[in-house]
DRENFIGU-181663 format. One line per field, with one value per residue (C-alpha): x, y, z; residue number from 1. Coordinates in Angstrom, 2 decimals, always signed. Each point is the difference from the previous one (the first is absolute). Layout:
BEGIN
c1 c(X:...)
c2 c(Y:...)
c3 c(Z:...)
i c(NUM:...)
//
This chain:
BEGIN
c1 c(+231.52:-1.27:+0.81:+2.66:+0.78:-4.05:-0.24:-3.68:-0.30:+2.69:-1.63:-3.66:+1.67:+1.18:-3.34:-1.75:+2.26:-0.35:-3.34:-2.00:-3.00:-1.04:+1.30:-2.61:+1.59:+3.16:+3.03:-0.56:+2.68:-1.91:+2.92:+2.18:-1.72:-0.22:+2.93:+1.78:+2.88:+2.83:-0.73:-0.23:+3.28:+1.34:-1.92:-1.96:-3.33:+0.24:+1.00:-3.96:-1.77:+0.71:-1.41:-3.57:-2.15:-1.36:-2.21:-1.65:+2.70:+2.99:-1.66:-0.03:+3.01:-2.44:-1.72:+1.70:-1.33:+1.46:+3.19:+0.82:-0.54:+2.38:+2.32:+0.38:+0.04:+2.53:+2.44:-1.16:+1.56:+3.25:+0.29:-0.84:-2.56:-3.45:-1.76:+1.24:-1.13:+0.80:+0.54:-0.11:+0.89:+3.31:+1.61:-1.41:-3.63:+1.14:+1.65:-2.57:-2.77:+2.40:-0.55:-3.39:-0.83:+1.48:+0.20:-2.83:+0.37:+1.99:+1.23:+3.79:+2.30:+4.08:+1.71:+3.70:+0.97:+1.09:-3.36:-1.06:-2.68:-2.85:+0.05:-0.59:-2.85:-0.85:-0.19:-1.59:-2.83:-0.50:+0.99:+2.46:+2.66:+3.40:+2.41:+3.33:+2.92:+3.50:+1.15:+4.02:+2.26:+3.63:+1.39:+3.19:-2.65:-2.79:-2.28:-3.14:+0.25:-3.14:-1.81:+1.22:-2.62:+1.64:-1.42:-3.07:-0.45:+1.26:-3.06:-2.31:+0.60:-0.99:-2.88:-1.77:-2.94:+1.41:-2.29:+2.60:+3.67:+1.76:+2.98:+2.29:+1.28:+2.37:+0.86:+0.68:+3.57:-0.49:+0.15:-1.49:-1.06:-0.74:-3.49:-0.90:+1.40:-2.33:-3.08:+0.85:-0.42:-2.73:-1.58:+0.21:-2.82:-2.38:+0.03:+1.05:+3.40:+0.03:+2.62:+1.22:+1.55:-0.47:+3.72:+0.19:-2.53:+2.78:+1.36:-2.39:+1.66:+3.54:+1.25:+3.36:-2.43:-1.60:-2.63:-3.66:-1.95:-2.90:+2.42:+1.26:-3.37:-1.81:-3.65:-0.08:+2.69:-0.27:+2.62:+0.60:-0.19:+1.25:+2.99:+2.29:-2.26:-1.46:-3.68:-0.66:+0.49:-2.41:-0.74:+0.27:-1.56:-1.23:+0.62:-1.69:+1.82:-2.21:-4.01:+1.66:-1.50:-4.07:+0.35:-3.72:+1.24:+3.27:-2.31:-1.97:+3.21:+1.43:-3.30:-0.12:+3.58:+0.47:-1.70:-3.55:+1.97:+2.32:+2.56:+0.11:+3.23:+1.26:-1.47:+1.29:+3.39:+0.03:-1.53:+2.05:+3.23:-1.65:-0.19:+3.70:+0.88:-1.35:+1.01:+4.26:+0.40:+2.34:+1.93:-0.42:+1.52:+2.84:+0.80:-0.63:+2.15:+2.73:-0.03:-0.38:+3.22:+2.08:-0.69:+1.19:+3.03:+1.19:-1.38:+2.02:+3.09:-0.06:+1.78:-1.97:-3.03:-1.53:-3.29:-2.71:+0.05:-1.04:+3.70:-1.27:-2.53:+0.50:-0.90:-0.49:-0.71:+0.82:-2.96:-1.38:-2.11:-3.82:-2.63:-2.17:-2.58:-0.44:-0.98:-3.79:-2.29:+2.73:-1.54:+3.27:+0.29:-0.27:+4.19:+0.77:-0.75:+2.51:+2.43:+2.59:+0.56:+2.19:-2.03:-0.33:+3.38:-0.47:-0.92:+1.27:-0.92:+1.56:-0.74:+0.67:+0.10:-1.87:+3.19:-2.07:+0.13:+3.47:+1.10:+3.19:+1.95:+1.18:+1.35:+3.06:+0.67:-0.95:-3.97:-3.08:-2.55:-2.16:+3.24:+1.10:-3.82:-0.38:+3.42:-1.04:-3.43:+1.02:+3.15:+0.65:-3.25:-0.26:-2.90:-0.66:-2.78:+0.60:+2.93:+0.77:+2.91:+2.57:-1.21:-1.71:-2.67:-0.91:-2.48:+0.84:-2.59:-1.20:-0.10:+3.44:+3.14:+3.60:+0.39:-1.66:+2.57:+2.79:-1.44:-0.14:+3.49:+1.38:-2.14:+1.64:+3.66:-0.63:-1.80:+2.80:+2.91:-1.85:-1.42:+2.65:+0.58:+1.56:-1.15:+0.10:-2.14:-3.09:-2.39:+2.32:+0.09:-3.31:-1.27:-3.51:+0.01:-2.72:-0.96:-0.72:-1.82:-2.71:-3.09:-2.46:-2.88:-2.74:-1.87:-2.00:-2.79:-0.84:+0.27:-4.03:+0.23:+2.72:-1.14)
c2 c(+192.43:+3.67:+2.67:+1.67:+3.01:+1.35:+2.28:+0.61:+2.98:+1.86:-0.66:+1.01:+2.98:+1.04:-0.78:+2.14:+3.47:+0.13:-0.23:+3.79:+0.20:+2.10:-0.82:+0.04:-2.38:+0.35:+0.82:+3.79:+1.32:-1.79:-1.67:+2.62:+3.41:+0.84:-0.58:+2.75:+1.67:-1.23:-3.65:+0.81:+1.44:-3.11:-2.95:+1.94:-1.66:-2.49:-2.31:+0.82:-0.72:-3.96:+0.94:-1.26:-1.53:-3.75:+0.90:-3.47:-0.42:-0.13:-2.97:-0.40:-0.33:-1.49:-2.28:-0.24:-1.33:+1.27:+2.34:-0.06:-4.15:-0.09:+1.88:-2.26:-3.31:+0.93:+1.71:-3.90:-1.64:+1.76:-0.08:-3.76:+0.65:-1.72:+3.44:+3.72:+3.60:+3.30:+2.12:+3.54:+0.96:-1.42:-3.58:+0.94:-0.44:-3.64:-1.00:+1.08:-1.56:-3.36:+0.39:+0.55:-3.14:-2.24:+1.08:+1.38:+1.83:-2.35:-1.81:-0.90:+0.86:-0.68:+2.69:+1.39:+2.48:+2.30:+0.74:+2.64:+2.75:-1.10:-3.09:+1.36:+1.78:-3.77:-1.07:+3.25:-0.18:-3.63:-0.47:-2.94:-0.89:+0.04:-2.84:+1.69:-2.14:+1.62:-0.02:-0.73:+2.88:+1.01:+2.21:+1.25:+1.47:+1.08:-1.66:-2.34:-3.04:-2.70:-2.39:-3.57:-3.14:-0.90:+2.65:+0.04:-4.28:+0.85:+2.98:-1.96:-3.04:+2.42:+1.69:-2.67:+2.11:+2.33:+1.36:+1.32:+0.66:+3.16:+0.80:+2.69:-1.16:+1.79:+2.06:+3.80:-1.27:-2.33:-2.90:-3.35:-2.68:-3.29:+0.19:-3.25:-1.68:+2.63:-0.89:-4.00:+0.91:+2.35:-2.56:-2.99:+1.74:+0.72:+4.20:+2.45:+1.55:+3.71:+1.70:+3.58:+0.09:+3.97:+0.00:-2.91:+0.18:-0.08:-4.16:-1.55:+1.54:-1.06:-3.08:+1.76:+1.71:-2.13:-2.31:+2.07:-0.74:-1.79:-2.37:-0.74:-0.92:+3.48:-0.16:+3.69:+2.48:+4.10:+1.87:+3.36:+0.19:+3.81:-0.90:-1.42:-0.34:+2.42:+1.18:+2.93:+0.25:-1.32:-2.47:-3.59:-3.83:-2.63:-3.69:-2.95:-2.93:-3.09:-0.16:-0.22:+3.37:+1.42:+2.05:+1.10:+1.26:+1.39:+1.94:+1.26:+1.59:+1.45:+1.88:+0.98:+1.52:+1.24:+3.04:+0.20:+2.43:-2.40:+2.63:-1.36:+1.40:-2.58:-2.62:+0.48:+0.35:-3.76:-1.19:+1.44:-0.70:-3.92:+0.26:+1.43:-2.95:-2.38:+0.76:+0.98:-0.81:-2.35:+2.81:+2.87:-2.00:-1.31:+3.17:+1.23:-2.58:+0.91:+3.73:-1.55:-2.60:+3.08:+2.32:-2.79:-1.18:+4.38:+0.57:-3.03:+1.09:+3.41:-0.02:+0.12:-0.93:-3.57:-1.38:-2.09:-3.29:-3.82:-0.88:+0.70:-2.92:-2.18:-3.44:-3.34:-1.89:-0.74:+1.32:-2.55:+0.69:-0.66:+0.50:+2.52:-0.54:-3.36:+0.34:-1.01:+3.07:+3.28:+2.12:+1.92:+3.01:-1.39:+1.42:-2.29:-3.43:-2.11:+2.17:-1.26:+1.12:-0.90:-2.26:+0.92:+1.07:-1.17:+2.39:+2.83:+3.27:+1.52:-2.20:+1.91:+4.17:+2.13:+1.24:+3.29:+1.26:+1.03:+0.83:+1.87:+0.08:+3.54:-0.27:-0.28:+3.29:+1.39:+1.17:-1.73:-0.92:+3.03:+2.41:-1.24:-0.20:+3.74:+0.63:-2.04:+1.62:+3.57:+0.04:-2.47:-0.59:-3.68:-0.81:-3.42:-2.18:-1.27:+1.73:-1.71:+0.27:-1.58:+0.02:+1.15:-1.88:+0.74:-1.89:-0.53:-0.42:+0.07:+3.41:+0.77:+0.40:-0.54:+4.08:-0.92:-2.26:+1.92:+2.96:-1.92:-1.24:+2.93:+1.54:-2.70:+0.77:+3.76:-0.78:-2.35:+2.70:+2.85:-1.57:-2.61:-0.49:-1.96:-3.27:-1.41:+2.79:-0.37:-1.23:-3.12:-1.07:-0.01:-3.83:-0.67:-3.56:-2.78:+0.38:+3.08:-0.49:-2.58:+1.15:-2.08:-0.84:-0.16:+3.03:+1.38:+1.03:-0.17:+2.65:+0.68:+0.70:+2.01:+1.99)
c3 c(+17.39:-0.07:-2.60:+2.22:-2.86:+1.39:+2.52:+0.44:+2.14:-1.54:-2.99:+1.24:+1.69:-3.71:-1.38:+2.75:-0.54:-3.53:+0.24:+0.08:+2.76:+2.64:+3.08:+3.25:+2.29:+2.33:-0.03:+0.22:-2.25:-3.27:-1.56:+0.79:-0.99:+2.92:+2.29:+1.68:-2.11:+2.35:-0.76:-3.95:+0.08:+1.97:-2.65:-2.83:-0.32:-1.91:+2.63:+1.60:-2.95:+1.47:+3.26:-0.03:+2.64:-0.39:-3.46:-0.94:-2.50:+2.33:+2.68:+3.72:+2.48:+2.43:-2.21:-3.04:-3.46:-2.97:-0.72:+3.90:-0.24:-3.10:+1.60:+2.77:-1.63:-1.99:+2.91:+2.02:-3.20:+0.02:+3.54:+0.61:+2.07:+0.27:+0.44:+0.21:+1.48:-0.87:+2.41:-0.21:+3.80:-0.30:+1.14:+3.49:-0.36:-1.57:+3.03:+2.48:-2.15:+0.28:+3.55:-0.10:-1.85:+1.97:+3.48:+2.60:+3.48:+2.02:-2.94:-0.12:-2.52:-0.30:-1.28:-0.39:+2.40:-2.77:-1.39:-2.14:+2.15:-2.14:+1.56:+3.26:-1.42:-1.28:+3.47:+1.30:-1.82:-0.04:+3.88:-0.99:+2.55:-1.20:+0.55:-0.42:-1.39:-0.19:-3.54:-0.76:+0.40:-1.71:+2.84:-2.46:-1.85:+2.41:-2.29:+0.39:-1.79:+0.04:+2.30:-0.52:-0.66:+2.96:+2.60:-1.76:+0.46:+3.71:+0.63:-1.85:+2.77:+2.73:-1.64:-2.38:+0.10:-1.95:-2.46:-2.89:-0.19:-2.02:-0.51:-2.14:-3.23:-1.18:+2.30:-0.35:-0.59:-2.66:+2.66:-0.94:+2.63:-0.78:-1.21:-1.79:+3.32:+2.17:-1.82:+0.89:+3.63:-0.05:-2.38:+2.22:+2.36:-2.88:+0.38:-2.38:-0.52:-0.64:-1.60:+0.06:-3.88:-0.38:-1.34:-1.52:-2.95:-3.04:+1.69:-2.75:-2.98:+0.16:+0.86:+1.89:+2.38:+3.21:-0.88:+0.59:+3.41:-2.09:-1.83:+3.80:+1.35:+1.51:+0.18:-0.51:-0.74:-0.09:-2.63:-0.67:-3.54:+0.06:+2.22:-2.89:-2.94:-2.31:+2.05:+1.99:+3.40:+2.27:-2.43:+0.61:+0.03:+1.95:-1.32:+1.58:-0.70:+1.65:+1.18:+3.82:+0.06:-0.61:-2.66:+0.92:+3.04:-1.64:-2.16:+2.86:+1.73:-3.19:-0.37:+3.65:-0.41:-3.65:-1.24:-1.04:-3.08:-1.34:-2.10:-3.80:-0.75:+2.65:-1.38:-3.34:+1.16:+1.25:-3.02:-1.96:+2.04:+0.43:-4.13:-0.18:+2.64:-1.96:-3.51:+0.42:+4.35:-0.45:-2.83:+2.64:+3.00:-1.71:-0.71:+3.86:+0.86:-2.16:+1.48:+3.78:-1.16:-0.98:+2.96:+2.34:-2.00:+0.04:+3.44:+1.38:-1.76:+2.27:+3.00:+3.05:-1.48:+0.52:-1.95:+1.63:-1.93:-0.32:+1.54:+3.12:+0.10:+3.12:-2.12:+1.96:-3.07:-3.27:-2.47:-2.90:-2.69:-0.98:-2.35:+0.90:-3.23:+1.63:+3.60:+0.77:-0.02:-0.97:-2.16:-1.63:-2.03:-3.24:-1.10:+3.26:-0.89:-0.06:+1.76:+2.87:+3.04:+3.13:+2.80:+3.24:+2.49:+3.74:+2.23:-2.30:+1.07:-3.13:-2.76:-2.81:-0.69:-2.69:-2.50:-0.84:+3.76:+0.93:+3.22:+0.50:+3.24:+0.56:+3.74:-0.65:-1.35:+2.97:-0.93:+1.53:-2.76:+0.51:+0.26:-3.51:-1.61:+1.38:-2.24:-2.68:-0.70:+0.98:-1.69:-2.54:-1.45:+0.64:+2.67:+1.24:+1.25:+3.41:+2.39:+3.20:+2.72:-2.48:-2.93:-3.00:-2.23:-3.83:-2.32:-3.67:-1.82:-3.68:+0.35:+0.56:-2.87:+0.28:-0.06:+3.33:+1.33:-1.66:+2.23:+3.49:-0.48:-0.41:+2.61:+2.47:-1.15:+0.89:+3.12:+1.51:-1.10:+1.50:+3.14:+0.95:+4.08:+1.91:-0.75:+3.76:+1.35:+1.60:-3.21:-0.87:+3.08:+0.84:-0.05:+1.25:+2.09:-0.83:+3.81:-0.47:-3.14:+0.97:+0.89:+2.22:-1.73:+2.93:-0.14:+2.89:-1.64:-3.42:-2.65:-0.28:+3.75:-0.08:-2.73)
i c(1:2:3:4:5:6:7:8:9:10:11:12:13:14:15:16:17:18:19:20:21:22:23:24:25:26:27:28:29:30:31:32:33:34:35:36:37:38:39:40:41:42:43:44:45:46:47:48:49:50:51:52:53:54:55:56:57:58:59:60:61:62:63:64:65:66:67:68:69:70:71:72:73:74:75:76:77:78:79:80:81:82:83:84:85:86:87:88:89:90:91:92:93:94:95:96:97:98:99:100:101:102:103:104:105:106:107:108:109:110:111:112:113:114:115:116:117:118:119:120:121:122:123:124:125:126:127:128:129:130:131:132:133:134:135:136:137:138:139:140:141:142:143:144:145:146:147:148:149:150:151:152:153:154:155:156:157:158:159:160:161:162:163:164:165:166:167:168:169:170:171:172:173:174:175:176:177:178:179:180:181:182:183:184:185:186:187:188:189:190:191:192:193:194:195:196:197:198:199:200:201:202:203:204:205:206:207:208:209:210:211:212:213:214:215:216:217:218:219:220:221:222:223:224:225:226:227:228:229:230:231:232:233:234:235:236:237:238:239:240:241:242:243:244:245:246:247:248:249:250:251:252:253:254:255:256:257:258:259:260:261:262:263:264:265:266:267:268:269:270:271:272:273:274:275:276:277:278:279:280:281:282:283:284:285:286:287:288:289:290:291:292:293:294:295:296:297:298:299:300:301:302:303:304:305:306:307:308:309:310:311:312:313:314:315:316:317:318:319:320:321:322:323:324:325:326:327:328:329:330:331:332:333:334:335:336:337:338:339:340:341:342:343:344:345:346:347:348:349:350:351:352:353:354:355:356:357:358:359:360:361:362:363:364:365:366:367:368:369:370:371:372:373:374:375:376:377:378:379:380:381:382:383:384:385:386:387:388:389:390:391:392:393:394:395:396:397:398:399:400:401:402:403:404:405:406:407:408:409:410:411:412:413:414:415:416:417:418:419:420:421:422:423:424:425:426:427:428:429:430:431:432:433:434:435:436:437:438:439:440:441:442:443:444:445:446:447:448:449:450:451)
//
């Protein structure tokens, strides 16, 4: 087990700005003396004393052997994964560089037809063909849930020569699909399964949160470190979790995308936040969860007001328990061994939901989702992550504080009294049908060509 209380490039970083030379080598502004007033005001300079090129002491991105390596062996331990990548051009260059490994031009690849847009770029740039599955969808809510193991088994029938699957786990949502059960499918035909975790990097810390994609089997998974933990934006990691995938090549495409000027106060943020992660996670998730628990149990109590939650899991099963610490070749964060979790649900599209994202219904007050969000942020000084047509979608994270929770509840009790409508108007009646939800997945041309 690695020392998980280092955190080499922070450390090096430190080393480096206390340290008094003269400075002949990019970035411009020479640790600061020289950037333009404006942006002093704004962050002082102390903050660019940190922001150094790659000086021998601070490693390689691109071919990593000392604080860089560190750095990433210990975020791979933590994680669970076999090997991990920083990435400094956000969770997007990780998932087009998971394309890029495993498929070519003309290659298939099964995906969920609620993909993120870098994906697209994915299959842009890598002239992949898309196989388009349908994921499962709540039309009360409006919302997206996941692909089943069942639709995936069913594709995988008609295409066989399918070179990789991904799919979206969790969603923006917090929606969980089944993914141990996935990975058993996908598995069966000896390819990779790629996962799309960008909001779901916190699951290994707790055991109330959703089980992470490398525990469930992904070959390769892609999170956002900045979304809910403590890095910077644009900062996130790539896991592989299984030698299904040339890591040669992976490196290849991570270099192709990422930028030749890797920015070290990006890097230090996810060692450090890998360090704080490591040392008091499951501490700083409990307590998330405890602030996500008590916004649902007041927000539920308000009339007119619903909240997005696990009761609305369509189960066909009764769940068991196993082992995870003893399942041939998993390779678990090492606060997870030993821990239990629930085995697979049937054909589950929604097989279990991430506590920290809460979705709030606010239709029925008469306000579309980006009606009350305008109100919110304008007026009430609450702003949210995700509006849609009936709802509203906020992340609590270990960032937030019950003076934050105190603040959206109260925001919600002024926003229903001042904007209350008829509540059989136009908005709550509004129900989209599953017909009209599908989307054929043939495509007449690929995304490469249409590009």
């Amino acid at each position: 087990m690695l020392n998980q209380n280092k955190a080499p490039i922070i450390e090096t970083l430190k080393n480096l700005t206390q340290k008094s030379h003269a400075p002949f080598y990019a970035p411009g502004h020479k640790q600061g003396k020289g950037i333009p007033q404006p942006l002093n005001d704004l962050l002082g300079k102390k903050v660019f004393l940190a922001d150094l090129p790659e000086l021998p002491e601070l490693d390689n991105l691109f071919a990593p052997e000392s604080v860089i390596k560190e750095a990433q062996e210990l975020a791979a331990e933590t994680f669970g994964a076999l090997q991990t990548n920083f990435l400094v051009n956000g969770s997007t260059t990780g998932i087009i560089a998971g394309i890029l490994a495993t498929c070519g031009n003309g290659d298939k690849i099964i995906l969920p037809r609620n993909i993120h847009q870098s994906v697209i770029s994915g299959l842009i740039i890598s002239g992949a063909i898309p196989i388009f599955i349908n994921p499962e969808y709540d039309s009360d809510w409006d919302i997206a849930l996941s692909v089943t193991p069942e639709s995936i088994a069913q594709t995988l029938v008609k295409h066989p020569d399918t070179k990789a699957v991904m799919v979206i786990y969790p969603t923006y949502h917090g929606v969980c699909g089944d993914i141990a059960a996935i990975a058993q499918e996908v598995h069966k035909y000896n390819i990779p399964l790629l996962v799309d975790e960008a909001h779901g990097p916190h699951f290994a810390f707790h055991p109330e949160l959703p089980i992470p994609a490398l525990v469930g089997g992904a070959d390769l998974t892609v999170q956002s470190i900045h979304k809910v933990l403590g890095a910077m934006t644009q900062a996130s990691m790539l896991h592989l979790g299984s030698k299904r995938i040339d890591s040669y090549r992976l490196s290849q495409a991570l270099q192709m995308l990422q930028s030749s000027s890797p920015n070290y106060l990006l890097l230090a943020s996810l060692d450090a936040a890998r360090q704080q992660m490591a040392l008091f996670g499951q501490e700083l998730m409990s307590q998330t969860l405890e602030l996500a628990r008590d916004a649902r149990n007041r927000i539920s109590q308000l009339p007119n007001f619903s909240v997005f939650d696990r009761e609305r899991r369509s189960l066909t099963s009764s769940p068991g328990n196993s082992d995870l610490s003893t399942d041939e070749g998993k390779r678990l964060p090492f606060f997870m061994k030993g821990r239990k979790v629930a085995k697979s649900y049937i054909n589950s599209g929604f097989f279990d939901l991430d506590q920290t994202r809460l979705t709030i219904k606010v239709s029925d007050i008469g306000l579309s989702g980006y009606e009350a969000d305008e109100i919110l942020h304008q007026k009430l000084g609450v702003t949210c992550e995700l509006p849609s047509f009936k709802s509203l979608t906020f992340i609590i994270s270990l960032g937030n504080t019950k003076a934050d929770i105190d603040q959206l509840i109260d925001a919600l009790v002024n926003l229903a009294q001042q904007n209350c409508r008829n509540k059989f108007n136009q908005l709550t009646d509004f129900k989209t049908e599953i017909d009209d939800y599908l989307i054929d997945s043939s495509i007449p041309l690929s995304p490469r060509d249409a590009f």
